[in-house]
C-alpha positions in Angstrom: 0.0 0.0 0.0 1.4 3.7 -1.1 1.8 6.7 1.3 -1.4 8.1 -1.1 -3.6 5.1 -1.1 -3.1 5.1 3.1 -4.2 8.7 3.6 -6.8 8.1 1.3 -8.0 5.2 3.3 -7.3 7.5 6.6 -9.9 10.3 5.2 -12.6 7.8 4.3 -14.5 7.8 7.9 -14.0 9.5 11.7 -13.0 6.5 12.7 -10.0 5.7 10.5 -9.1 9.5 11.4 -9.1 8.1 15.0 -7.3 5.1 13.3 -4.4 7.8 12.0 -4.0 8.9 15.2 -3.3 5.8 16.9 -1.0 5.1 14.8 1.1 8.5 14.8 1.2 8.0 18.4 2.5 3.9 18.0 4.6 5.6 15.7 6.6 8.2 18.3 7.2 4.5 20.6 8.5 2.3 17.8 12.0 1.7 16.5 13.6 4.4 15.0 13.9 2.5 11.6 10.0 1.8 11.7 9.3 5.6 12.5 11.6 6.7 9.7 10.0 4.2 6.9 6.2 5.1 8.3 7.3 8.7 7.3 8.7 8.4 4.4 5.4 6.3 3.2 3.7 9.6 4.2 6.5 12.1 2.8 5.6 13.4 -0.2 1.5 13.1 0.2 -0.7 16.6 0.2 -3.1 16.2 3.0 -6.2 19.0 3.3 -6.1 18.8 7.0 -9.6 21.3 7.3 -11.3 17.5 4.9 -10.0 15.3 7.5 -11.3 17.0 10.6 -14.3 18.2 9.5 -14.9 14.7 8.5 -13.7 13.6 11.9 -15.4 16.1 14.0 -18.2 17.4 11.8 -16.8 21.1 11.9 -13.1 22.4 12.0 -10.7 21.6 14.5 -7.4 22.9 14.8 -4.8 20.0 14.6 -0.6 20.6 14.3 2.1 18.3 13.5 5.3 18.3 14.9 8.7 16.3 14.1 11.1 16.5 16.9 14.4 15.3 15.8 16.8 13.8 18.3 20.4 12.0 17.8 19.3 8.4 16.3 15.8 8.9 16.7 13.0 10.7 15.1 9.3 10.8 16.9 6.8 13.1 15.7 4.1 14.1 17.7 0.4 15.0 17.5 -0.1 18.9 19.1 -3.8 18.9 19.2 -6.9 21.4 20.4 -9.8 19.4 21.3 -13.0 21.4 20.0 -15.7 21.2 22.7 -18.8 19.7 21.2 -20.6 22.3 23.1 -18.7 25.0 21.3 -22.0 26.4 20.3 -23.4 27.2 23.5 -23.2 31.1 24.1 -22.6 32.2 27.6 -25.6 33.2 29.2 -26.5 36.8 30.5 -25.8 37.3 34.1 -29.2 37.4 36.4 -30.0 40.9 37.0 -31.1 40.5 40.7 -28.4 37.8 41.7 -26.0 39.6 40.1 -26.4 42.6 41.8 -25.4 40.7 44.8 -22.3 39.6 43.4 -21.0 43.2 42.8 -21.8 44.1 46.3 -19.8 41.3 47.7 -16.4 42.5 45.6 -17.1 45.9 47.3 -14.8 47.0 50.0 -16.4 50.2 50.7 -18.0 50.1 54.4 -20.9 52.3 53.7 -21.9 49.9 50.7 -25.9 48.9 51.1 -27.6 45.4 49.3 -31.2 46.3 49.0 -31.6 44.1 45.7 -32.1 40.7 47.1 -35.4 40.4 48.3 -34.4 38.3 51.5 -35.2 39.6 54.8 -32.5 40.8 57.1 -32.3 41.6 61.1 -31.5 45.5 62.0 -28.3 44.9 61.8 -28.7 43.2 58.6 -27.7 39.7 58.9 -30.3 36.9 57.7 -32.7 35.5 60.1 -33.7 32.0 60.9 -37.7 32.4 62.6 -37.5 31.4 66.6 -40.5 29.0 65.4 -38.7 27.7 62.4 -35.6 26.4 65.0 -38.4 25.1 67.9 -40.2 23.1 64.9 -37.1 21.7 63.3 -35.8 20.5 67.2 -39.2 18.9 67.4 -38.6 17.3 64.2 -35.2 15.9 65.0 -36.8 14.4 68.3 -39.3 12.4 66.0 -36.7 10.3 64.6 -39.1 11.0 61.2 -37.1 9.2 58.1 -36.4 10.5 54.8 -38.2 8.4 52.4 -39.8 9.7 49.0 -42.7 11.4 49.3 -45.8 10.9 46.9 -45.4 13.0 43.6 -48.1 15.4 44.8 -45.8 16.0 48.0 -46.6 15.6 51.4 -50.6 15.3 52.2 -50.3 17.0 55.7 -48.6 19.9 53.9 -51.3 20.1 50.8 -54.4 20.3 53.4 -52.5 23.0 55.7 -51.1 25.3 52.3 -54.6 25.5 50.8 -56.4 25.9 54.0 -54.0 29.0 54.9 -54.4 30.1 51.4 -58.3 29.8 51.3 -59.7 29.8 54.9 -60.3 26.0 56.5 -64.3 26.7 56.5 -63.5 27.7 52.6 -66.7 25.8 50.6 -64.8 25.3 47.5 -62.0 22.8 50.0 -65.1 21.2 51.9 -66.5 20.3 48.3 -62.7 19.0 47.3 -63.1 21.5 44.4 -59.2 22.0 44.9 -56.4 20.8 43.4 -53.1 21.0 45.6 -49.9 20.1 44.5 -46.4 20.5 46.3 -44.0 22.7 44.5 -40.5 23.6 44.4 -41.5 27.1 46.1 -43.3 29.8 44.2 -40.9 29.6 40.9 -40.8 25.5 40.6 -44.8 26.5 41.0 -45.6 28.7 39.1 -43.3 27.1 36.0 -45.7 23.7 37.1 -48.3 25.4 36.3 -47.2 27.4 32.6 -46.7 23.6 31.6 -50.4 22.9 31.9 -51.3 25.6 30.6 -49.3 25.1 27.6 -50.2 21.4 27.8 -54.3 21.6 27.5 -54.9 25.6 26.8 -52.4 25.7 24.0 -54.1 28.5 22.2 -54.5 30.6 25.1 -52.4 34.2 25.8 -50.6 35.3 29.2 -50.8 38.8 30.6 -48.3 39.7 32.9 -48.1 43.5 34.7 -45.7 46.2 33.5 -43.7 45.9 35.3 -43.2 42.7 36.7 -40.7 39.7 38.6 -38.4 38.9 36.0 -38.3 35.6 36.0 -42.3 35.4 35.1 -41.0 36.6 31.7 -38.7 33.7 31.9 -41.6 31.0 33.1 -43.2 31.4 30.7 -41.4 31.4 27.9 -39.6 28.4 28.8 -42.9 27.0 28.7 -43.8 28.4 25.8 -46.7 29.8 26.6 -47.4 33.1 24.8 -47.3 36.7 26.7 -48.3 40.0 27.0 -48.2 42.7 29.0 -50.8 44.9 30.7 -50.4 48.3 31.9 -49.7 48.6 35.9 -47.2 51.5 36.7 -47.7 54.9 36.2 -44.1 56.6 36.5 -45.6 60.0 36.9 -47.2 59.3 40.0 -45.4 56.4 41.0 -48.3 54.5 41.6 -50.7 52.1 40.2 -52.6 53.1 36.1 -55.6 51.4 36.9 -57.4 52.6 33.9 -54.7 50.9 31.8 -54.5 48.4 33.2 -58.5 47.6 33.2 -58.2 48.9 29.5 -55.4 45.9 28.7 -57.3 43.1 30.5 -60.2 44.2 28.8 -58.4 44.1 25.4 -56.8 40.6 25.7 -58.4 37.7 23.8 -61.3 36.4 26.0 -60.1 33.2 28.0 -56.4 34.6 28.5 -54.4 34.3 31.9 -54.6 37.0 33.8 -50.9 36.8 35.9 -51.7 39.2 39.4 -49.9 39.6 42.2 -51.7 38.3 45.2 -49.9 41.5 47.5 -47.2 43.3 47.9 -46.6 43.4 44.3 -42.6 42.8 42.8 -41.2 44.9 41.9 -43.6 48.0 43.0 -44.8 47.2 46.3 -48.2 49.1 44.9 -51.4 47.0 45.5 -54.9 47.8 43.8 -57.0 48.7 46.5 -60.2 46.1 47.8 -62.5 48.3 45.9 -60.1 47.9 42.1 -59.8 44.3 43.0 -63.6 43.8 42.5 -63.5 45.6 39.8 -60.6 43.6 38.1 -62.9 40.6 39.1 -65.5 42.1 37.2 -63.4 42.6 34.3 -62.2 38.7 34.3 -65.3 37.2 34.8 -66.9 39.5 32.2 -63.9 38.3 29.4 -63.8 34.6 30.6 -60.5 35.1 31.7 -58.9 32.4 34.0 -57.1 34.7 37.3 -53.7 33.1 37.9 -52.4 34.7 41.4 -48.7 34.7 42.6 -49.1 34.7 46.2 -45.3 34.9 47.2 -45.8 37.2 50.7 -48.5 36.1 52.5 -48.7 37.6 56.1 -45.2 39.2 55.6 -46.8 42.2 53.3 -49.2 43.1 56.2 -48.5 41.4 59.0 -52.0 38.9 58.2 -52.5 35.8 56.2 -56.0 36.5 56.3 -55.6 40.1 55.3 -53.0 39.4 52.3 -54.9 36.7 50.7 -58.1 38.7 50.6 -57.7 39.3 46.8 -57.7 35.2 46.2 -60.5 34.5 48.6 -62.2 37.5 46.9 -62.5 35.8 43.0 -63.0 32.0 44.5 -65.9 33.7 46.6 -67.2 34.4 43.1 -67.2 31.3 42.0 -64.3 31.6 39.6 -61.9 29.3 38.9 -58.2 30.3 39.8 -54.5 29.1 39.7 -52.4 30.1 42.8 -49.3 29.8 43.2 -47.8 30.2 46.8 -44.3 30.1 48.3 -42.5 29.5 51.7 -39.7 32.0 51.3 -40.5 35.1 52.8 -42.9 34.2 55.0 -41.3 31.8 57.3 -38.1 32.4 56.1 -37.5 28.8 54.3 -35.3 30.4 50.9 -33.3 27.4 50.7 -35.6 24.7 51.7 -37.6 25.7 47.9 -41.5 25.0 49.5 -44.2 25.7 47.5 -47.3 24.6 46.2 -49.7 25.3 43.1 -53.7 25.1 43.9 -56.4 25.2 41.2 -59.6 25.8 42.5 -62.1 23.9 40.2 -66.0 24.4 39.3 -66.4 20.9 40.6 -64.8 18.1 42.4 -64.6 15.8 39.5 -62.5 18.6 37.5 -60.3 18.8 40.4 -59.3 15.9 40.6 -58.7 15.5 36.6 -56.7 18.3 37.0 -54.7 17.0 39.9 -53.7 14.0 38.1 -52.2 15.7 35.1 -50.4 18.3 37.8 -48.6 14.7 38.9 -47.9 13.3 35.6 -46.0 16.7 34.5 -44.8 16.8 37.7 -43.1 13.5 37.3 -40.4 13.8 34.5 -39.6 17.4 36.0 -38.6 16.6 39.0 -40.5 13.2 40.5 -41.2 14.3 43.6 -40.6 17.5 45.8 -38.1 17.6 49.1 -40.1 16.4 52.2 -37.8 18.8 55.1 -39.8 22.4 54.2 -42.7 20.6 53.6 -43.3 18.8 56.8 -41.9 22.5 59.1 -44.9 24.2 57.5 -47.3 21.1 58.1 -46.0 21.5 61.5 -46.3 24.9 62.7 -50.1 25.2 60.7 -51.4 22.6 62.5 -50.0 22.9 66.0 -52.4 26.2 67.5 -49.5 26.8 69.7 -46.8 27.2 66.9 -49.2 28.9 64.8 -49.9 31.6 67.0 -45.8 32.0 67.1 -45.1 32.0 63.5 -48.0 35.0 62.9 -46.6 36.6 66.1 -43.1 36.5 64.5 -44.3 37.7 61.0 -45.8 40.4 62.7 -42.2 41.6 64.0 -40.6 41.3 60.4 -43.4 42.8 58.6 -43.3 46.0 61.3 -40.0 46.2 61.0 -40.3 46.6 57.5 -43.1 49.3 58.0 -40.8 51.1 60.4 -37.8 51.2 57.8 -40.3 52.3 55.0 -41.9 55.6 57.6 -37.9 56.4 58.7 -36.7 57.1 55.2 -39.6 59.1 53.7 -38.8 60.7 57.1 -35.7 61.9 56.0 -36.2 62.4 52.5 -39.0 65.0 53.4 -36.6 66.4 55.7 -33.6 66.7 53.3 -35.0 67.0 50.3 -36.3 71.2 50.1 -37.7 71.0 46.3 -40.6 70.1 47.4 -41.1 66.5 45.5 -43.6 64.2 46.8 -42.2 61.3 48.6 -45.6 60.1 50.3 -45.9 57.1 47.4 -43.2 55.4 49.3 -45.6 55.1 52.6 -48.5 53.9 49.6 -46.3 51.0 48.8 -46.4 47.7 50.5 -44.3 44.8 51.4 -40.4 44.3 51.1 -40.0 46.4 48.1 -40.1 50.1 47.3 -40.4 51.5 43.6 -38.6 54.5 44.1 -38.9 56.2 40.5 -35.4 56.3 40.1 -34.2 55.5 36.1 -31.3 53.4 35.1 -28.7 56.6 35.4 -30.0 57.1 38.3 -29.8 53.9 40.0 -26.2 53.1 38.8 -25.0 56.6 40.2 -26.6 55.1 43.7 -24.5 52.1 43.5 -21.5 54.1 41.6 -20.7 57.0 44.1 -22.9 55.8 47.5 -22.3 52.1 47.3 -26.1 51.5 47.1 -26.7 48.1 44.9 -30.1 47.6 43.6 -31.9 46.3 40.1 -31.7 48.8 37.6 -34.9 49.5 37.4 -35.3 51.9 40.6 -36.4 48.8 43.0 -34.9 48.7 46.3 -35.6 45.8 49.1 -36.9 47.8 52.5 -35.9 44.2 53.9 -32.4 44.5 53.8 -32.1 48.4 55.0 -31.7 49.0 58.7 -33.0 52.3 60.7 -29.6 53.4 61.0 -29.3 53.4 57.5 -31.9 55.5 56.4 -30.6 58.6 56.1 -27.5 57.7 54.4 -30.0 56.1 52.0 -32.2 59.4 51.8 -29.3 61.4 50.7 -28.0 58.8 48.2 -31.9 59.3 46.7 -32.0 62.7 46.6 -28.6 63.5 45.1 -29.3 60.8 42.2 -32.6 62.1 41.6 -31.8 65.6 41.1 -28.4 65.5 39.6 -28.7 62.6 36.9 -31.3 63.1 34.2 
């Protein structure tokens, strides 16, 4: 066989080119007689190295051959760069809220402030485990309680307590078992559960999410690919709620859309329709056939009551619609990384409920198979022991004071700095762990460039991670962005 008809051989498949290759490398060991005749066989032979990888690899690769020459010996060498098969793959944009955090942590500026992770922080700003939270766990840990699987609807103890706290125990559409509960991997791994049945049995149907909004509802849902659009919800010139736009938008969707609405304590606004716009946003729905899908992510820790933050929910299920809601563990009882959740679909009947259950499970399964059983039993826990209970709501009392107390001491000293005569009072309007505070992109990167102030760029702020003593150093970082950047 010539040095031609070889190579020719060697280009005819990937695997011979894995074939050549062996060989070189036999090649570099062996005798240096058999190395010198193997290269003269190749000596005088053209090869189009760009043929031989793209047919090895399917797309170019950068290859180089070397001869080394040494006294009596000759070994030549293969020099080359493996192409990842995943060269493809583009590097994905940072998360704008996690990121934020990130920057603040390479600061070494002492004054420097995180107020965009919405986490709740002690007054002197370190993150808090609930008193409640640490008694149940001991409890827990006494029990002995094992770690098997848990069903692929999650835990039932945890189901009942979730939907009773959500609805009210003496709620008709629970006693009739018009409600479909399902354990979820907190309010994202939710709310994504429930964009895949959507997409899964309303495939023709439209999302309407607020303007603004979470970002990562954006992200749900298109994932799921469930098609979205936006309804009107802040008005910058007041910095407050454009009802009329927004009634105008849901009005203006295709009849039988999702209507996406923040349960309370809206993210990232903290601006809440008041009881009198919610009925007439449930007006609106019923009157379009729209299916309410609520993100209930604060309960208790907007206002300091689970009874008075899910008011909005129990307000459209009191009507007899049917509703998706989404809830989370998070805030409320402080369980971020134990990722408890659940979504509920309150149902017309008890047969569609539990039709709808069963598909909630069988999507569930391939996502995830069945959720974590730790977060899950601590809220089963402290719901149905009266005496734990009465802690927890006692505790998210504290949190959602302090809170209230940060949010009255800096439009305290913004009124008293700030001599221009702006109105500050929308920041007392606003509700829960964030504050809108008007403030544009400039704006906000001059707060984190010159006063060490890191928030999202769109002029939200967490009140949660902001201490009294704080406040004032925060007020003047406001008012000097506000009026000197455009």
């Amino acid at each position: 066989m010539d040095g031609g008809s070889a190579v020719g051989d060697l280009l005819a498949s990937p695997r011979s080119t894995a074939r050549m290759a062996s060989s070189m490398l036999a090649m570099a060991s062996a005798p240096p007689s058999s190395s010198v005749g193997a290269l003269e066989g190749l000596k005088n032979t053209t090869v189009s190295l760009s043929s031989l990888r793209h047919r090895a690899f399917g797309k170019p690769k950068t290859v180089g051959l070397r001869k080394i020459q040494s006294p009596g010996r000759i070994t030549m060498t293969a020099a080359a760069v493996q192409v990842s098969r995943f060269e493809g793959v583009t590097m994905a944009p940072p998360d704008p809220i996690l990121g934020v955090s990130e920057a603040f942590k390479a600061d070494t500026s002492d004054a420097k402030l995180n107020l965009g992770v919405g986490a709740y922080r002690t007054e002197e700003l370190q993150p808090y485990v609930l008193d409640v939270v640490k008694k149940t766990e001991n409890l827990m840990l006494g029990r002995g309680e094992n770690k098997e699987y848990l069903p692929i609807e999650g835990l039932a103890a945890f189901n009942k307590a979730t939907a009773e706290l959500l609805l009210g125990a003496n709620n008709a559409a629970i006693q009739q078992g018009r409600v479909a509960t399902v354990q979820g991997l907190s309010g994202t791994g939710s709310l994504r559960l429930a964009a895949a049945f959507i997409e899964r049995y309303f495939p023709d149907a439209k999302a309407l999410i607020s303007s603004p909004t979470w970002g990562n509802h954006k992200n749900i849902f298109n994932d799921a690919r469930v098609p979205w659009s936006e309804y009107r919800y802040y008005e910058p010139k007041t910095v407050g709620l454009d009802f009329e736009g927004m009634i105008a938008d849901i009005k203006a969707a295709p009849d039988g859309s999702f209507v996406l609405l923040h349960g309370c304590a809206h993210n990232p606004t903290g601006i809440d329709p008041t009881p009198e716009q919610w009925e007439v946003i449930a007006d609106v729905i019923q009157e379009k056939n729209h299916i309410p899908f609520f993100d209930v992510a604060y309960q208790g820790f907007a206002s300091g009551s689970l009874d008075a933050d899910a008011s909005s929910v129990r307000l459209f299920v009191a009507r007899g619609l049917e509703v998706l809601v989404a809830q989370s563990y998070s805030k409320n009882l402080g369980l971020y990384a134990e990722r408890i959740g659940a979504i509920n679909v309150v149902c017309s009947s008890s047969d569609a409920a539990t039709r709808v259950k069963s598909q909630l499970k069988r999507l569930a399964r391939p996502m995830y198979s069945n959720p974590p059983v730790h977060g899950a039993r601590i809220v089963a826990n402290i719901v149905g022991d009266p005496t734990l209970f009465n802690e927890w709501k006692a505790e998210m009392e504290v949190m959602a004071g302090r809170i209230k107390n940060v949010r009255q001491r800096l439009y305290d000293n913004l009124i008293e700095k700030d001599k221009s005569g702006k109105d500050w009072s929308f920041i007392l309007k606003q509700i829960g762990m964030f504050s809108f505070t008007g403030l544009n992109k400039s704006q906000s990167d001059k707060m984190t460039n010159k006063w060490h102030v890191y928030m999202t760029k769109d002029g939200r702020i967490s009140l949660a991670g902001l201490s009294l003593s704080k406040c004032e150093y925060l007020a003047d970082a406001i008012i000097d962005s506000y009026h000197n950047v455009s």
